[in-house]
C-alpha positions in Angstrom: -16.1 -10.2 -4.5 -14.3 -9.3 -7.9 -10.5 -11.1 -8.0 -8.6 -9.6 -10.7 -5.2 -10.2 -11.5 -2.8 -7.4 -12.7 0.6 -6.4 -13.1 1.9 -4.5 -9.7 4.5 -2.3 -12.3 1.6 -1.4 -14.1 0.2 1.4 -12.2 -2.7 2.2 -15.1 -3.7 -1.3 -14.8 -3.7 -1.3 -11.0 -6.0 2.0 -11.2 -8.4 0.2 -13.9 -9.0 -2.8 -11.5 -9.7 -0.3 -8.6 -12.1 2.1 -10.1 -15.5 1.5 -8.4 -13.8 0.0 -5.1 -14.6 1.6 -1.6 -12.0 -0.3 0.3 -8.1 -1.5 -0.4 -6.6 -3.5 2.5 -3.4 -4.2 2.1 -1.6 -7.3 3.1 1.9 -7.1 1.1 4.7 -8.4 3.8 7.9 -6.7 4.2 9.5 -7.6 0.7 6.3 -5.6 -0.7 6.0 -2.8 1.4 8.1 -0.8 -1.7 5.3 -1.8 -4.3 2.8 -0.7 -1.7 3.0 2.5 -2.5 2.6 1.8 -6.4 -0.8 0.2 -5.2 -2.0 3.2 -2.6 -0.8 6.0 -5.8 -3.4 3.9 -7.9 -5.8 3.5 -5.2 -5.9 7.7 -5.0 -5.9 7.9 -8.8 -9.1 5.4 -8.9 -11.0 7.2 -6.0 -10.7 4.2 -3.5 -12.9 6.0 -0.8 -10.8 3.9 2.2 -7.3 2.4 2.1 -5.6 0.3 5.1 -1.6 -0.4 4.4 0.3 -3.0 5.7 1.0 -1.5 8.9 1.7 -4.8 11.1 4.2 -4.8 13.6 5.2 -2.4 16.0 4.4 1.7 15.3 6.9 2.7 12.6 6.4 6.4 14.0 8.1 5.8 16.9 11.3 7.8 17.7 13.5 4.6 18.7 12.1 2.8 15.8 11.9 5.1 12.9 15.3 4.7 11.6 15.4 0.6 12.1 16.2 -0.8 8.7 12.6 -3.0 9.2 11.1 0.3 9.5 12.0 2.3 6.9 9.9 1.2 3.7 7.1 1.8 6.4 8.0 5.4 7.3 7.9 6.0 3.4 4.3 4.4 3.0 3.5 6.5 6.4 4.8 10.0 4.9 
């Protein structure tokens, strides 16, 4: 297990500290969900074989849930 710290903004830096990693779980709670998709664009760019997103809660593809303010940064990291 390698910890590395790094700047979320910095998306090079994110993708440095990924190369070489099979697996990204994400655990960012709802004020992160935005950033998320900072980390899963440098998780592609680094060739992360396997990524899981913060996805807890109920399914954010439902029809009566999709446009529920909770649900929205969700959809984005969905689409």
């Amino acid at each position: 297990l390698n910890i590395t710290e790094v700047d979320y903004e910095n998306i090079a830096e994110v993708t440095k500290a990924l190369h070489g990693v099979d697996v990204f779980i994400s655990a960012v709670g709802n004020p992160g969900l935005d950033a998320q998709i900072r980390l899963i664009d440098a998780a592609v760019a680094a060739g992360v074989k396997r990524l899981l997103p913060s996805e807890f809660g109920a399914d954010a593809e439902h029809p009566r849930q999709k446009d529920f303010p909770l649900y929205v940064a969700k959809r984005r990291i969905v689409d």
